[in-house]
Every structure is written in C-alpha cells, then in structure tokens.
N, CA, C and O atoms as a GROMACS GRO file, in nm:
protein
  264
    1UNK      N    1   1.361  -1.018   1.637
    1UNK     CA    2   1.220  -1.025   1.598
    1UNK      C    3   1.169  -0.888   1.554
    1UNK      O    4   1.119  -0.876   1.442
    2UNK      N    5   1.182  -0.778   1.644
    2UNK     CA    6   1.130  -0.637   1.617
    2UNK      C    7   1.211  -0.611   1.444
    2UNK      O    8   1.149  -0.598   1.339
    3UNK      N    9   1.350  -0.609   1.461
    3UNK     CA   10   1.425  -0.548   1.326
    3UNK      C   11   1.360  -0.648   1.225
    3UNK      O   12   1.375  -0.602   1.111
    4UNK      N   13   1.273  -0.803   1.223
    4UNK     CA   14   1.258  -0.836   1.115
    4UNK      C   15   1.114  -0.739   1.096
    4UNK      O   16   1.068  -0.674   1.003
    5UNK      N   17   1.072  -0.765   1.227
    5UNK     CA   18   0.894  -0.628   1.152
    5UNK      C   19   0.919  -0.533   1.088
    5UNK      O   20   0.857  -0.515   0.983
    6UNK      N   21   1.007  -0.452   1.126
    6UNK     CA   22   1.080  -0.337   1.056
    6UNK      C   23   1.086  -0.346   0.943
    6UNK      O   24   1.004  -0.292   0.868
    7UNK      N   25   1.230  -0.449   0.885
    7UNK     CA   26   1.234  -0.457   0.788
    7UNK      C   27   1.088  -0.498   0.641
    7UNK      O   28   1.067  -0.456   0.527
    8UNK      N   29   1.038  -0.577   0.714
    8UNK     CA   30   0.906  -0.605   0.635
    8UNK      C   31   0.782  -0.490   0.637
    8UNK      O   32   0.702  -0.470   0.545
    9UNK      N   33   0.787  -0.425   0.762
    9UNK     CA   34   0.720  -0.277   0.764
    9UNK      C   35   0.786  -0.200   0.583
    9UNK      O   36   0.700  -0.175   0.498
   10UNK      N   37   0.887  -0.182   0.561
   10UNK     CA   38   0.988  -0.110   0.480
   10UNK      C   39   0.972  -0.105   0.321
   10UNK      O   40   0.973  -0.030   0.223
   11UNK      N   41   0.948  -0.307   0.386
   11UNK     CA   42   0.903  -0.353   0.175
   11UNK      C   43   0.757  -0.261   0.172
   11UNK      O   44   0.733  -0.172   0.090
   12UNK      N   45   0.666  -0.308   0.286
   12UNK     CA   46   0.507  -0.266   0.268
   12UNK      C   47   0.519  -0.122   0.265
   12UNK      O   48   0.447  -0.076   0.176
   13UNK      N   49   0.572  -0.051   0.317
   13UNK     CA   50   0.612   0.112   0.257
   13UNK      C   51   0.651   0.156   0.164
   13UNK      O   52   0.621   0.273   0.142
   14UNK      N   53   0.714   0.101   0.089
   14UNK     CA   54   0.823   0.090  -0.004
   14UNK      C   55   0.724   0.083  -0.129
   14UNK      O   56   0.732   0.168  -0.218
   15UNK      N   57   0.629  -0.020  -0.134
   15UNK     CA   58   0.554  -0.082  -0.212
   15UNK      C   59   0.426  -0.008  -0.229
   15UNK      O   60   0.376   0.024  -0.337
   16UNK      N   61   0.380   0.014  -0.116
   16UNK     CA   62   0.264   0.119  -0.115
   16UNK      C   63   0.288   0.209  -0.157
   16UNK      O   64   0.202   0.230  -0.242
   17UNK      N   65   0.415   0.353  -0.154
   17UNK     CA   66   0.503   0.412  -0.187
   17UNK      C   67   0.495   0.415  -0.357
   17UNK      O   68   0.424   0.497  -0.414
   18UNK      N   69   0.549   0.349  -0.405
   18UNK     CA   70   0.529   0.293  -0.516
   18UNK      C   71   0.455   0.331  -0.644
   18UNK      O   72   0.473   0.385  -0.753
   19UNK      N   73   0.312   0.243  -0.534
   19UNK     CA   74   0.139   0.243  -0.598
   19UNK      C   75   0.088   0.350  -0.547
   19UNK      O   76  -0.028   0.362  -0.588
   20UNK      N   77   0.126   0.457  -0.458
   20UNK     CA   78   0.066   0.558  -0.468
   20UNK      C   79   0.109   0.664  -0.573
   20UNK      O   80   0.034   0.730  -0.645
   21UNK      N   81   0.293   0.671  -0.565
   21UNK     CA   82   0.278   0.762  -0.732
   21UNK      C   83   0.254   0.746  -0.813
   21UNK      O   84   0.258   0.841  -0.892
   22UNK      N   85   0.200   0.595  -0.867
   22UNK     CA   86   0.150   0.582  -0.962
   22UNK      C   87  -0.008   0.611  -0.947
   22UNK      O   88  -0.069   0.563  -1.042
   23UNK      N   89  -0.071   0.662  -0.876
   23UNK     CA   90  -0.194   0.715  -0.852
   23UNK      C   91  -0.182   0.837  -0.863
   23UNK      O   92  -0.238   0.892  -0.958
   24UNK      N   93  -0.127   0.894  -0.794
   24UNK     CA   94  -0.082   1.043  -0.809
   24UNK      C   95  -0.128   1.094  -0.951
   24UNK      O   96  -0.218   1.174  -0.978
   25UNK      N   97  -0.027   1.014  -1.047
   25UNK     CA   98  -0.017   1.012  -1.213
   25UNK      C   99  -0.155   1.041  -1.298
   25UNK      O  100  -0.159   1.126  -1.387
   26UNK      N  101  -0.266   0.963  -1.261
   26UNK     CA  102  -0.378   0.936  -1.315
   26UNK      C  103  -0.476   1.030  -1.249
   26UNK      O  104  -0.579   1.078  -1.297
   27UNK      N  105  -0.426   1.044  -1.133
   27UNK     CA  106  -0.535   1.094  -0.988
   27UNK      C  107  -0.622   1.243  -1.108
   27UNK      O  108  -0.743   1.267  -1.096
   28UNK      N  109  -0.565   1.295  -1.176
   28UNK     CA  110  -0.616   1.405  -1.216
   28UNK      C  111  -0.778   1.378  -1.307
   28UNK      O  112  -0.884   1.442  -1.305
   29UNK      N  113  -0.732   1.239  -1.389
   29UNK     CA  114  -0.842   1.197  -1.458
   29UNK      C  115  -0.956   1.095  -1.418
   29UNK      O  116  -1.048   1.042  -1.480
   30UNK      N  117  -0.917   1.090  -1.299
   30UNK     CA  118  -0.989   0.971  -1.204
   30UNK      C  119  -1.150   0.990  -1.225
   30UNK      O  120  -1.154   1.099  -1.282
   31UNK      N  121  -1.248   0.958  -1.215
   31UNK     CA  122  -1.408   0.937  -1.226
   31UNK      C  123  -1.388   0.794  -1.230
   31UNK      O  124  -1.290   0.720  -1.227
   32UNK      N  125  -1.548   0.776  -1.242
   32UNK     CA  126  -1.610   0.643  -1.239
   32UNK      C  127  -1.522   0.554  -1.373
   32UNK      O  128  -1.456   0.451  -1.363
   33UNK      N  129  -1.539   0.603  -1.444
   33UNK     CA  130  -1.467   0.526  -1.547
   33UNK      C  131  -1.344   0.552  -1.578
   33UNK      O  132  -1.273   0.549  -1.678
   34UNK      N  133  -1.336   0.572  -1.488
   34UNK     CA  134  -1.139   0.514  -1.480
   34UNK      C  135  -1.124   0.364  -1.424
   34UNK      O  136  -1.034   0.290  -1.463
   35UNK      N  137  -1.221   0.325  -1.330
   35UNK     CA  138  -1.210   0.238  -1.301
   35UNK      C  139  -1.267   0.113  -1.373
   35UNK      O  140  -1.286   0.005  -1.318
   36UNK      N  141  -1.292   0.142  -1.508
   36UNK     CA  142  -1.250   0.038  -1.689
   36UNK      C  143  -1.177   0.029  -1.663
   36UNK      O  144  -1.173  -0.051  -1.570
   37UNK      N  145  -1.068   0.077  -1.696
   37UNK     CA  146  -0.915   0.074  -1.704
   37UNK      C  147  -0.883  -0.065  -1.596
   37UNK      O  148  -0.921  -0.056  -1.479
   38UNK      N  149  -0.837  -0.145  -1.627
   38UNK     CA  150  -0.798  -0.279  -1.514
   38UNK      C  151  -0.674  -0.232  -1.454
   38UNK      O  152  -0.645  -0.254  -1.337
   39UNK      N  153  -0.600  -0.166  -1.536
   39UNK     CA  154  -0.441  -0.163  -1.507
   39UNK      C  155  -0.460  -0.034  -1.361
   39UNK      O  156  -0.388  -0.040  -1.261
   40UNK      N  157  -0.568   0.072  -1.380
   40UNK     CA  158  -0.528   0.164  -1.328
   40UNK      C  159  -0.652   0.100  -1.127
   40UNK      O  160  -0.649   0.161  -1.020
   41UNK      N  161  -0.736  -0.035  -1.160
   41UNK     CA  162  -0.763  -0.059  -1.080
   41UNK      C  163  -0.669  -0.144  -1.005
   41UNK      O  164  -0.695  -0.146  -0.884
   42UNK      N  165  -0.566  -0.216  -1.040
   42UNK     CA  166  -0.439  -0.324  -0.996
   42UNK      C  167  -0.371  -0.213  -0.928
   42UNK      O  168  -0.347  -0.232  -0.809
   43UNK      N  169  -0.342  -0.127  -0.967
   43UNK     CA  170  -0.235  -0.008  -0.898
   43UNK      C  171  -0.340   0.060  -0.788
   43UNK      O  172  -0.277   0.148  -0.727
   44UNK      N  173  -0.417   0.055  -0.761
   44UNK     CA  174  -0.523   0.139  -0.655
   44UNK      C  175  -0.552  -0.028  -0.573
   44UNK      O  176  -0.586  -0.031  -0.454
   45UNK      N  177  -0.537  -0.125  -0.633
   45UNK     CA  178  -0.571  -0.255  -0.504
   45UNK      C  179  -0.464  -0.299  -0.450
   45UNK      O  180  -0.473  -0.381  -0.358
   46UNK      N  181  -0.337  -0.254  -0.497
   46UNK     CA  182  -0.228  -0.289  -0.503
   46UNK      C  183  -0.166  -0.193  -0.367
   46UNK      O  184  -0.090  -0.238  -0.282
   47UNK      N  185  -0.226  -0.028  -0.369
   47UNK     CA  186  -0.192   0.058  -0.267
   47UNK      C  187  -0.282   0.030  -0.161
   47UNK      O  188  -0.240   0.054  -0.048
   48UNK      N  189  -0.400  -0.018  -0.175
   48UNK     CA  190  -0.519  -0.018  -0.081
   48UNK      C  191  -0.453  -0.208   0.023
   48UNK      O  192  -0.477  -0.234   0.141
   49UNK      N  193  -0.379  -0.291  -0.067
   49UNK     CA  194  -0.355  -0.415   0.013
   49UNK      C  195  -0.262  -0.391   0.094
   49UNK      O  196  -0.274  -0.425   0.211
   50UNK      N  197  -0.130  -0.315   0.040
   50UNK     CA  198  -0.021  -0.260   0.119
   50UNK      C  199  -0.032  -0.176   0.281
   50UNK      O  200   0.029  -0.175   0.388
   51UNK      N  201  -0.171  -0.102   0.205
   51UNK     CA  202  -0.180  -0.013   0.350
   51UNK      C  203  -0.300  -0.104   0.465
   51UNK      O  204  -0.343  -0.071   0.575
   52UNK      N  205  -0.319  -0.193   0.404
   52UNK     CA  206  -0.391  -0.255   0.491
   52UNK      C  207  -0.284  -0.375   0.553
   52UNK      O  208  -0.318  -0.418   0.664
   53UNK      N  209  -0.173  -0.428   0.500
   53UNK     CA  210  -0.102  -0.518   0.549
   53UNK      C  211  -0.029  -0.428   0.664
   53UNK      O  212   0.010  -0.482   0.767
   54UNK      N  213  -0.014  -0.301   0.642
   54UNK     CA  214   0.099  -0.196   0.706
   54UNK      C  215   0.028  -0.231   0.874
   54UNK      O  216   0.063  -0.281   0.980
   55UNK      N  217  -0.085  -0.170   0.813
   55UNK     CA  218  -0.190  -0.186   0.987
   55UNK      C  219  -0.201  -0.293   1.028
   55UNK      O  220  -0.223  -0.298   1.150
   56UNK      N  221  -0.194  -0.415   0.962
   56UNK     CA  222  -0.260  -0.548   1.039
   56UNK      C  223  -0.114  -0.539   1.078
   56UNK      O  224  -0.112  -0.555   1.200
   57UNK      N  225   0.025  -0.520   1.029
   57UNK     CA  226   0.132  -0.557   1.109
   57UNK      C  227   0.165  -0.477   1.204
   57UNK      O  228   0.206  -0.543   1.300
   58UNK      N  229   0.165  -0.366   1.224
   58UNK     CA  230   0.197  -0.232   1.326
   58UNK      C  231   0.059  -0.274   1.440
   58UNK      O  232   0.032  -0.212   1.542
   59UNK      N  233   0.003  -0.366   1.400
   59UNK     CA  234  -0.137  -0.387   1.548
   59UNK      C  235  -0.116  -0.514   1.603
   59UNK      O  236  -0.139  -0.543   1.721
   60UNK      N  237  -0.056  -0.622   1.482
   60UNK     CA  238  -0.047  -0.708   1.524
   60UNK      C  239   0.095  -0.809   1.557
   60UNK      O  240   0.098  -0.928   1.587
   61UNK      N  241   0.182  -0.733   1.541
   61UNK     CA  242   0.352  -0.779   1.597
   61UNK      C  243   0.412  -0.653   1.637
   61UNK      O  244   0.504  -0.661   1.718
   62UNK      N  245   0.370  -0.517   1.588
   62UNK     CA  246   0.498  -0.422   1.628
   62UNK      C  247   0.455  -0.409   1.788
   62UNK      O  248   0.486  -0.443   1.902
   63UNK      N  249   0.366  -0.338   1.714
   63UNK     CA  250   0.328  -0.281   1.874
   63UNK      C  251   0.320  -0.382   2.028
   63UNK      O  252   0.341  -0.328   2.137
   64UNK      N  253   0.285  -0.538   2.018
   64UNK     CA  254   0.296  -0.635   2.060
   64UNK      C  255   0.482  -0.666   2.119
   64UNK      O  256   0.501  -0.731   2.222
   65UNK      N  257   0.587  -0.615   2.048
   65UNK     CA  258   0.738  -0.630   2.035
   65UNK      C  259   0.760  -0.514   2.119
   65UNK      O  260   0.853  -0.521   2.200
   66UNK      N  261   0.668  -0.378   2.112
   66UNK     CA  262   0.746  -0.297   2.182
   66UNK      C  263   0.691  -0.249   2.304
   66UNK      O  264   0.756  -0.174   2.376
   0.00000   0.00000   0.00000
C-alpha cells in the first residue's frame, strides 16, 4: 500500500516538476497579461493541481501508512 503512494507521490512530482520549468521559462515576462496567453495559464493550473494533489495525498494516505 505505502510503495503504491510512493509511486503515485513520483508521477505528481514528476509532473509538477515538469510544469514548473515550464514556468521558470516565461516566469521573466509574467504580469497580468500573461495570463491572455491560455497556454501559459494550463501550465501554471497544471503546476498549481499537482501540488495540491501532492498535499491532499502526503495528509491523506502517506502519513496515515506510516
């Protein structure tokens, strides 16, 4: 049970990981209207869902497993 949280901890790291260098990338030109851009708001909801799945799982099975 714990090694499958893990492993699914890994994708959501992995993935967040991801969508944050691709923030990184843009991060320089960022203001209000960057967030026109749809593509560069999918990659910022995309890091913001990841790190919120990270916590609901590390509160709600890891820590519960160990």
């Amino acid at each position: 049970m714990i090694e499958e949280t893990f492993q699914t901890l890994d994708l959501h790291i992995s993935r967040a990981d991801n969508a944050y260098q691709e923030v990184i990338l843009f991060s320089e030109d960022m203001d209000v209207h960057a967030l026109d851009d749809f593509d560069k708001v999918k990659v910022i909801d995309s890091f913001i869902f990841r790190f919120i799945k990270i916590q609901d799982l590390m509160g709600n099975k890891l820590f519960r497993e160990v």
